[in-house]
Residue, then its C-alpha position, 0 to 999 in steps of 0.5 A: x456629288x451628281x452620283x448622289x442626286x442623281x440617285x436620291x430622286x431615284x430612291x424617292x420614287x422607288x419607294x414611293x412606288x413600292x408603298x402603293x404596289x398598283x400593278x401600273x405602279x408595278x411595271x414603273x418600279x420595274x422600269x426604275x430597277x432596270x433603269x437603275x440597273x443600266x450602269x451594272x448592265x453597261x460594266x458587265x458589257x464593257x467587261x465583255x466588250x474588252x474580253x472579246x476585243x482582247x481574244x480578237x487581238x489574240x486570234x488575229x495574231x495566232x492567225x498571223x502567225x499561222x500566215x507566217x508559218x504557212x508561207x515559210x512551209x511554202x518558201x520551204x517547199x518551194x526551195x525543197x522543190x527546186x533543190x528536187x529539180x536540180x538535184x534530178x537535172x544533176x542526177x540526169x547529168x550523172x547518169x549520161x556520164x556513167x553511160x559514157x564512161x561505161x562505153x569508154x571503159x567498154x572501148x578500153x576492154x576492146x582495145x585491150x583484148x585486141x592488144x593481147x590478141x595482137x601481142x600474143x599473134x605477135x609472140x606466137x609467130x615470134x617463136x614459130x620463125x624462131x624454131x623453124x629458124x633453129x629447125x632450118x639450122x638443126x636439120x642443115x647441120x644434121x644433113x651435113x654431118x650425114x652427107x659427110x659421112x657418107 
């Protein structure tokens, strides 16, 4: 019911002033058509208003979940970084370790050179005390029976 007396008065003078076309009268009809267009006008920007009001809604959350994606690729290159650090602290340690056991195995291949030589001095003088041995007996019996014979 306001709608409707609102807009008769409003209807009234437009045509009022449409019937005597003045170039003042003119300017005022424009006026009232823009007056009269003004609810249109405050649609369409509320329209607008809450479409932009909708994409902010949509960029911010895009951008907070960028944020939250952003911050797990840091957690994640900060756990990759100290998986790296450790894993070369490891390495490190491995590394001084091979070099130990290869000196070990070194002294090992020494000491078992050294056995061999040792055994095989050992053995050698072995026989040789056991053939001058069989010698000495050899050659004591092949004088006896030469010295009894004759």
């Amino acid at each position: 019911m306001k709608c409707r007396n609102r807009i008769l008065p409003l209807l009234a003078v437009s045509c009022s002033l449409t019937l005597g076309a003045t170039p003042v009268s003119a300017g005022i009809a424009e006026s009232v058509r823009d007056f009269v267009q003004l609810p249109g006008n405050v649609r369409d920007l509320q329209q607008q208003y809450v479409e932009t009001k909708q994409q902010l809604e949509e960029s911010m959350e895009q951008a907070a979940k960028a944020a939250e994606s952003l911050q797990a690729a840091q957690e994640s290159m900060k756990k990759a970084l100290a998986d790296n650090e450790a894993l070369r602290q490891q390495n490190e340690q491995l590394n001084r370790q091979n070099e130990r056991l290869q000196q070990q195995l070194a002294d090992l291949q020494q000491a078992e050179q050294a056995r061999k030589d040792r055994n095989r001095r050992i053995w050698t003088a072995s026989l040789t005390a056991a053939g001058l041995l069989a010698g000495y007996f050899a050659i004591s019996r092949i004088l006896r029976i030469v010295m009894r014979s004759k």
